[in-house]
N, CA, C and O of each residue as an XYZ file, in Angstrom:
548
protein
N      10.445    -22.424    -18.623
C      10.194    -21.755    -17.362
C      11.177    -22.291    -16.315
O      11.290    -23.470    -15.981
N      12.135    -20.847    -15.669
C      12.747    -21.670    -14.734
C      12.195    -21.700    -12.968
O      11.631    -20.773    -12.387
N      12.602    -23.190    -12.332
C      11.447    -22.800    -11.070
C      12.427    -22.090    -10.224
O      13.625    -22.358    -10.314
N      12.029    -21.300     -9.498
C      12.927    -20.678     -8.141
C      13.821    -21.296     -7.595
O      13.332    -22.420     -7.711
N      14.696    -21.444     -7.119
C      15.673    -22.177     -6.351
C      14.856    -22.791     -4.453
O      13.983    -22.267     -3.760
N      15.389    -23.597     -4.325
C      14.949    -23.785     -2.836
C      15.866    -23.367     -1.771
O      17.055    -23.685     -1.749
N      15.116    -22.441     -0.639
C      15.770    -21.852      0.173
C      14.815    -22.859      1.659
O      13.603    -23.026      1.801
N      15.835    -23.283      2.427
C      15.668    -22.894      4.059
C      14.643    -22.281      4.674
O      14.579    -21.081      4.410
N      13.832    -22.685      5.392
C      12.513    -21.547      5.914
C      13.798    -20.694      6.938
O      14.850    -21.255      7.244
N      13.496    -19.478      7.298
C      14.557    -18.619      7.662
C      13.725    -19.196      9.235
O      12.593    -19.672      9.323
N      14.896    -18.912     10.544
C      14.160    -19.262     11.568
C      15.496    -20.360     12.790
O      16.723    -20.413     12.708
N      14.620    -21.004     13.708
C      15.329    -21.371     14.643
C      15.428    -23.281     14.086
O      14.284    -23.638     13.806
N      16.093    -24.038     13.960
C      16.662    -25.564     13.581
C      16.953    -25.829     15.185
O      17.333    -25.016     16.028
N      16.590    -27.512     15.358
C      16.979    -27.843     16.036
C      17.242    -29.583     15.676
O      16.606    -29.938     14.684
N      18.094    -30.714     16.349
C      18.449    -31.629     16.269
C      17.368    -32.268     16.401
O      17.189    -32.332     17.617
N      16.285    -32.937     15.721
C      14.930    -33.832     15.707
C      15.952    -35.157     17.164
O      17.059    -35.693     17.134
N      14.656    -35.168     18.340
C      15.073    -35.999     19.052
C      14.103    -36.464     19.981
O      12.961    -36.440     19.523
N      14.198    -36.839     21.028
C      13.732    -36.563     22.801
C      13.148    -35.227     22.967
O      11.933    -35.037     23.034
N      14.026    -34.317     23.032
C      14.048    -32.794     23.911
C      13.880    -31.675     23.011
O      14.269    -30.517     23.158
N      13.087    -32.326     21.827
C      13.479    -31.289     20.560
C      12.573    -30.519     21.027
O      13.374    -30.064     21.844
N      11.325    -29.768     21.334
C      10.890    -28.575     21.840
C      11.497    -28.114     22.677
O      11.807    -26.924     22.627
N      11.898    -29.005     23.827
C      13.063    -27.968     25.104
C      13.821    -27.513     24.308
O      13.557    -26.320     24.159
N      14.978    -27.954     23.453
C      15.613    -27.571     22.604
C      15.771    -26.622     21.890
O      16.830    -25.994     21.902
N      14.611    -26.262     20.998
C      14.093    -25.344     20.943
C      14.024    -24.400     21.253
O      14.802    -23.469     21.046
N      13.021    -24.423     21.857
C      13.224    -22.880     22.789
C      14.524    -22.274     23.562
O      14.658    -21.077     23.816
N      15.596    -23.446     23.941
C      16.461    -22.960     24.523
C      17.565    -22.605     23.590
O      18.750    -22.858     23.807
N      16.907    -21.759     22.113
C      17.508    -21.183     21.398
C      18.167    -22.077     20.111
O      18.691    -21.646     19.085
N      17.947    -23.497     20.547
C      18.009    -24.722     19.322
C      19.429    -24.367     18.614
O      19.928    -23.253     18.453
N      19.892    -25.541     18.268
C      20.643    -25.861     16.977
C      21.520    -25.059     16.319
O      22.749    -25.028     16.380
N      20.683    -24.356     15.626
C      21.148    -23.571     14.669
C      20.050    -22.380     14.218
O      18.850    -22.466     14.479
N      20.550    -21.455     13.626
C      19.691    -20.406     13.124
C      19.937    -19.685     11.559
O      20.597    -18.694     11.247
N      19.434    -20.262     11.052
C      19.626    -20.029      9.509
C      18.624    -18.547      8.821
O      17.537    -18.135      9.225
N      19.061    -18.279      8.240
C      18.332    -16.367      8.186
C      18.672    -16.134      7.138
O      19.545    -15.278      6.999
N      17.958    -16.996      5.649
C      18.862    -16.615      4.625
C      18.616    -14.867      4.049
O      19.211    -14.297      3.134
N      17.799    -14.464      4.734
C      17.594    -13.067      4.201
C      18.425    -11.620      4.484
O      18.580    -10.537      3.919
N      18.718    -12.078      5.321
C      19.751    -11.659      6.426
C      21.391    -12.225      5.579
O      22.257    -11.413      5.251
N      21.482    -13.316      5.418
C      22.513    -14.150      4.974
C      23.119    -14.436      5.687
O      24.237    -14.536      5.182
N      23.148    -14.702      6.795
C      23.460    -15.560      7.970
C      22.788    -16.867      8.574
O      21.587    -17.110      8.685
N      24.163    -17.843      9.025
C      23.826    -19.066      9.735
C      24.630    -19.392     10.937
O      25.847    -19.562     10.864
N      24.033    -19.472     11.922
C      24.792    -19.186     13.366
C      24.532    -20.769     13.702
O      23.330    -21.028     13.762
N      25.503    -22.013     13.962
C      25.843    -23.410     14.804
C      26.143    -22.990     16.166
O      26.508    -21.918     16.649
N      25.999    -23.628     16.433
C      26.168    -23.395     17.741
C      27.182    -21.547     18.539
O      26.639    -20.445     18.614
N      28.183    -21.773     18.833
C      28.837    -20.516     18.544
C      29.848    -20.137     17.665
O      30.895    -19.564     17.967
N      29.407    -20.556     16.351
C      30.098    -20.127     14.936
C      28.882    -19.074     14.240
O      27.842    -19.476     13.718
N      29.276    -17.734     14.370
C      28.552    -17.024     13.265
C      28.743    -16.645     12.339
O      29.537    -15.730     12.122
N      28.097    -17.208     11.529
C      28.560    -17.178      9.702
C      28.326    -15.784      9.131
O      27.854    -15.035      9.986
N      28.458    -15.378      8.292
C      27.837    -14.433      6.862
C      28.073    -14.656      5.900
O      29.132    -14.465      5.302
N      26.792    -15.266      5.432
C      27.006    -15.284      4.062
C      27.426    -14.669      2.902
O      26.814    -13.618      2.711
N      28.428    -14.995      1.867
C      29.020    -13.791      1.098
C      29.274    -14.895     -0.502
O      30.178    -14.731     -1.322
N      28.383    -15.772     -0.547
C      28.250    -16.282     -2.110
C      26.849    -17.004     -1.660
O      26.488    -16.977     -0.484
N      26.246    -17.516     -2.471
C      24.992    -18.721     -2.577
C      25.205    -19.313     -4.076
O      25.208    -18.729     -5.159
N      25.372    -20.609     -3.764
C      25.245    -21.180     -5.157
C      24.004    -22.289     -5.408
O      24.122    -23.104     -4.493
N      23.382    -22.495     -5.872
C      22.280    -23.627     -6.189
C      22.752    -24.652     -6.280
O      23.819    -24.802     -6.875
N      22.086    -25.664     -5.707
C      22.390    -27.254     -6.741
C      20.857    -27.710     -6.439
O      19.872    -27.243     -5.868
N      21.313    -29.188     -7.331
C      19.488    -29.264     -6.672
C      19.389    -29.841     -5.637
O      20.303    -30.449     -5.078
N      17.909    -29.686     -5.129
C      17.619    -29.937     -3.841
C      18.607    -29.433     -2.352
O      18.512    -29.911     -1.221
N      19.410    -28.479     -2.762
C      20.516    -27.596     -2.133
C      20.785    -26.454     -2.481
O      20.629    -25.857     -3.545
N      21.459    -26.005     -0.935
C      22.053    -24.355     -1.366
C      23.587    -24.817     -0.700
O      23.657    -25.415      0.374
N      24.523    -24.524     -1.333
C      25.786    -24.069     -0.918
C      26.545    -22.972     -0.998
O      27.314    -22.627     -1.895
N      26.179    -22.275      0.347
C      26.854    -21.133      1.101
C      28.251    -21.090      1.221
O      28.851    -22.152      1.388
N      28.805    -20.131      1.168
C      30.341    -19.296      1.428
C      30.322    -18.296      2.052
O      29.855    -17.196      1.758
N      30.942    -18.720      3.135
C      30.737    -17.871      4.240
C      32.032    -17.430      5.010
O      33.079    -18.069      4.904
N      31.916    -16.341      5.767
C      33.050    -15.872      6.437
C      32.666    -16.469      8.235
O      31.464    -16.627      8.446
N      33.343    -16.685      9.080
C      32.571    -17.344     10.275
C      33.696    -17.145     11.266
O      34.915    -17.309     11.198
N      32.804    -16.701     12.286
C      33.864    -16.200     13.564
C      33.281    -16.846     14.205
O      32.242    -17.325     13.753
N      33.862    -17.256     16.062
C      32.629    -17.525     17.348
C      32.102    -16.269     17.870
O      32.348    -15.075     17.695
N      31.424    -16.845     18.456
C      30.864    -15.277     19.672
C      31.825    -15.196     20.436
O      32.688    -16.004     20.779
N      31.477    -13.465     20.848
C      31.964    -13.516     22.298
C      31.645    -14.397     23.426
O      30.527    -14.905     23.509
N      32.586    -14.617     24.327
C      32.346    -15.781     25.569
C      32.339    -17.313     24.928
O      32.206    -18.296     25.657
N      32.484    -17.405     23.599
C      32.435    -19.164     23.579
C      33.446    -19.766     24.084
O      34.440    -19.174     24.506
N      33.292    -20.970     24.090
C      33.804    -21.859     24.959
C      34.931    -22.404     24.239
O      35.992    -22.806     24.716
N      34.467    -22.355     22.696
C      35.738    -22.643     22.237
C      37.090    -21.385     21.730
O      37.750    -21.168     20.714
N      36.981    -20.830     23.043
C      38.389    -19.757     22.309
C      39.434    -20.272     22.635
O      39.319    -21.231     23.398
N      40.713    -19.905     22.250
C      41.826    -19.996     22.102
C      42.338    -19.799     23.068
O      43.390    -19.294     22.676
N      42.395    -19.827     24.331
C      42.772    -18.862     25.431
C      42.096    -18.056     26.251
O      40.879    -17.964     26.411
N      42.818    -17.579     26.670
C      42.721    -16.095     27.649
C      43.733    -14.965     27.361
O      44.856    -15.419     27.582
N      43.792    -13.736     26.974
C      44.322    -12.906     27.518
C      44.466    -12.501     28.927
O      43.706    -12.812     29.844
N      45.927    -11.498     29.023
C      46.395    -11.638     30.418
C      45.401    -10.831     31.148
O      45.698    -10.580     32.316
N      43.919    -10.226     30.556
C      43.359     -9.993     31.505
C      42.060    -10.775     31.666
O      41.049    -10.321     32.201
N      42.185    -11.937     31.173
C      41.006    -12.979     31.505
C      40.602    -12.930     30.752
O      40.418    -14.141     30.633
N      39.957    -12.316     29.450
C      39.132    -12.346     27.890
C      39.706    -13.260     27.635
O      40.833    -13.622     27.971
N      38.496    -13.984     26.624
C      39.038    -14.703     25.942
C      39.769    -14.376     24.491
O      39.522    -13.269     24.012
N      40.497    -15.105     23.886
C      40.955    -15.010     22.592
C      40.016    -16.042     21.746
O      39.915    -17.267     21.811
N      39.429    -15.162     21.006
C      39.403    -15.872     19.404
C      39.543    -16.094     18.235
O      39.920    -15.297     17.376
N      39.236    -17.255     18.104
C      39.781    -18.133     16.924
C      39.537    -16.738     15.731
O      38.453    -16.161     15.641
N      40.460    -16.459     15.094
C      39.821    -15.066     13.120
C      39.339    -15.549     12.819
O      39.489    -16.769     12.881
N      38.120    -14.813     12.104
C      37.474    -15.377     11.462
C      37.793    -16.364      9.925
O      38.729    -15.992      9.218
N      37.331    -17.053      9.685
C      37.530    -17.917      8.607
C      36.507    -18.293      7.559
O      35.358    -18.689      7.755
N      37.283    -18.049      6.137
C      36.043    -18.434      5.400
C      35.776    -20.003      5.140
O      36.652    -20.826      4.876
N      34.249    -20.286      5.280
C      33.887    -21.380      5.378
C      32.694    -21.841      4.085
O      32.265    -20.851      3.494
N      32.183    -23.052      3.641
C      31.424    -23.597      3.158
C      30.668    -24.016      3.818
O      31.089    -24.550      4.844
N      29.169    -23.993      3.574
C      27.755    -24.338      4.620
C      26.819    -25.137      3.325
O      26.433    -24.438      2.388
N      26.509    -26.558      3.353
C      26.164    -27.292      2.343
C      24.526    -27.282      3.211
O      24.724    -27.824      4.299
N      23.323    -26.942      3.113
C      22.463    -27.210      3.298
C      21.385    -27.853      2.095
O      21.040    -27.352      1.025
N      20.942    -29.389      2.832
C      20.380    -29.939      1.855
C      18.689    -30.525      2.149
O      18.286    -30.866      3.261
N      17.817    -30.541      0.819
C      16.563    -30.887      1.487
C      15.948    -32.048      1.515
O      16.040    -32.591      0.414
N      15.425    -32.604      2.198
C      14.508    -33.620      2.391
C      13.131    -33.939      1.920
O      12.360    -33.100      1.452
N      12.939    -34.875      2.035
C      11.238    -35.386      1.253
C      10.552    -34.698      3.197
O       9.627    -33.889      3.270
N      11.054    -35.096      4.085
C      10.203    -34.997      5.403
C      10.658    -34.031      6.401
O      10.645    -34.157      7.626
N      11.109    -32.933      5.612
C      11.052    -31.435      6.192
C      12.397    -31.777      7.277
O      12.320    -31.279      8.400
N      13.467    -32.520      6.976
C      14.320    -32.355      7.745
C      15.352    -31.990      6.712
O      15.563    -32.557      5.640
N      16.050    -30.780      7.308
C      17.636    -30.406      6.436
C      18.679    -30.800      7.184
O      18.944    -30.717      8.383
N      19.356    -31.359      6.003
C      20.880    -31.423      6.611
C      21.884    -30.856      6.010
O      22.143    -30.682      4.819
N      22.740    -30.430      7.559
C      23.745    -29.327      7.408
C      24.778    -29.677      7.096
O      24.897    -30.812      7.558
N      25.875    -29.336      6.440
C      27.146    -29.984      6.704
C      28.039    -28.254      6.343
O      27.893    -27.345      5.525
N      28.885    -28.531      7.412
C      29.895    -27.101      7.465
C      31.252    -27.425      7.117
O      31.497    -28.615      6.916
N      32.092    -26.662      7.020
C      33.664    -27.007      6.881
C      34.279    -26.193      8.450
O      33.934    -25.241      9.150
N      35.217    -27.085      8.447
C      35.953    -26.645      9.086
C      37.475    -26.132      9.319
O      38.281    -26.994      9.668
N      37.966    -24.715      9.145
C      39.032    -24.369      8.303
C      39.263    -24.924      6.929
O      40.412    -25.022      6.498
N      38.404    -25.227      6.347
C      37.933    -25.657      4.874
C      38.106    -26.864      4.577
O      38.598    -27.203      3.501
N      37.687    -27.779      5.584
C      37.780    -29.295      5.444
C      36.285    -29.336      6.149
O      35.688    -28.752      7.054
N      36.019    -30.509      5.064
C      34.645    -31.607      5.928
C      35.040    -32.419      6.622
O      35.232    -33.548      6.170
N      35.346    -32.059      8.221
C      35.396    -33.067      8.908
C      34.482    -33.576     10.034
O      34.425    -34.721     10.481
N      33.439    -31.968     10.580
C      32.438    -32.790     10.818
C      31.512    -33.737     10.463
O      31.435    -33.842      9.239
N      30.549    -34.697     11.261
C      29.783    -35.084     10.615
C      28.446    -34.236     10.612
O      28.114    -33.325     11.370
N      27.701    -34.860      9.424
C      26.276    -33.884      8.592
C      25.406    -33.659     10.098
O      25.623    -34.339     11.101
N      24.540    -32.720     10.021
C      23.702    -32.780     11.393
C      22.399    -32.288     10.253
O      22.183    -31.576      9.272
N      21.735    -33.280     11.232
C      19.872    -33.382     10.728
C      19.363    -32.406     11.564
O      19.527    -32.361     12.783
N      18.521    -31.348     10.639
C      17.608    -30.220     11.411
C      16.400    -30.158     11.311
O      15.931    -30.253     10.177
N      15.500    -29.981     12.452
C      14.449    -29.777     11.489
C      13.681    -28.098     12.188
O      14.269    -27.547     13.118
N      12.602    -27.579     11.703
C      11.957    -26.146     11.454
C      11.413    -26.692     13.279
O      10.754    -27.625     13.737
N      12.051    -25.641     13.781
C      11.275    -25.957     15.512
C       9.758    -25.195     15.024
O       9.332    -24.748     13.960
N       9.377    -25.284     16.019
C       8.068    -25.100     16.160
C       7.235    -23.314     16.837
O       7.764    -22.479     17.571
N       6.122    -23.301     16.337
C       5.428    -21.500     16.378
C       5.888    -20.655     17.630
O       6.136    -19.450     17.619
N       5.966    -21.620     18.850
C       6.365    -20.719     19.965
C       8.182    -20.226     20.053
O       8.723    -19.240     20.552
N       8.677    -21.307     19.393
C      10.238    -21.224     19.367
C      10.471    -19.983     18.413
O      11.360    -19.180     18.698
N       9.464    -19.762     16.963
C       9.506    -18.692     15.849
C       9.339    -17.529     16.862
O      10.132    -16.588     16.911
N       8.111    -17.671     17.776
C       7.692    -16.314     18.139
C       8.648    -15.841     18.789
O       8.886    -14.640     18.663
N       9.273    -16.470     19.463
C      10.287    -16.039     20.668
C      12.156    -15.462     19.968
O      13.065    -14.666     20.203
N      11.705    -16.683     18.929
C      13.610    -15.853     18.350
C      12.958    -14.402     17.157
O      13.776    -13.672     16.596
N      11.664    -14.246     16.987
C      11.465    -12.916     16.339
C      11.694    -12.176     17.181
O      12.417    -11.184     17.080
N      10.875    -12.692     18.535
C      10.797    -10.984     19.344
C      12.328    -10.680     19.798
O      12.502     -9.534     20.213
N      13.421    -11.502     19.782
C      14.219    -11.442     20.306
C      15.075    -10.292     18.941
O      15.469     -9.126     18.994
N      15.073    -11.128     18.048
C      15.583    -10.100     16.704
C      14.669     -8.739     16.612
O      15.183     -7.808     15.992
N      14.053     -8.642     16.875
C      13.321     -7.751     17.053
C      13.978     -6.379     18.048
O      14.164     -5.187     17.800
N      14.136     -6.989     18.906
C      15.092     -5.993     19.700
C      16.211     -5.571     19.727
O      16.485     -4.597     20.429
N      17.073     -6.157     19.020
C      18.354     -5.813     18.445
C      18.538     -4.628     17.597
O      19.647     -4.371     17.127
């Protein structure tokens, strides 16, 4: 018998801390949606376009642009927009814990050079609020 693979509760992550409910709600961390197949860091939005298993992990392949308005663009165009960074395909290593905290680790232009960031599942009012928000989209 084989068991299911382990997935991510789909939903809003935030950095376990001090301010982790403010946090939270103020849209937290990260947003992982494996159903969807998307994982949005801060203003990097991913899509997922492989999943591979390992244990106690999923490692994602992903394509990943910023949003509009982030902070990290490239510039300005000469009429004030910003320029951004093309999108790039990336690796998203999410791994699980004995105490409900995941850690993330991303590439960057296909190097690990950030360091891992600890997440954990924010909490019912933070769920309710990024549904209703997907919800309206």
């Amino acid at each position: 018998m084989r068991l299911a693979p382990w997935r991510p509760q789909n939903g809003i992550y935030a950095i376990p801390g001090t301010n982790f409910e403010d946090q939270c709600l103020k849209s937290g961390d990260a947003i992982i949606d494996m159903d969807e197949r998307s994982v949005s860091i801060g203003t990097d939005r991913c899509g997922v376009t492989f999943i591979r298993n390992e244990p106690n992990a999923v490692r994602l392949f992903a394509t990943c642009g910023q949003e509009p308005n982030a902070q990290g663009s490239n510039g300005k165009n000469g009429d004030g927009s910003p320029v951004l960074a093309p999108p790039s395909s990336e690796t998203i290593i999410l791994k699980k814990t004995n105490n409900g905290i995941v850690f993330l680790l991303k590439s960057r232009n296909g190097e690990f050079t950030d360091p891992v960031t600890k997440l954990a599942y924010c909490g019912q009012d933070a769920q309710r609020k990024y549904a209703e928000q997907k919800a309206r989209k």
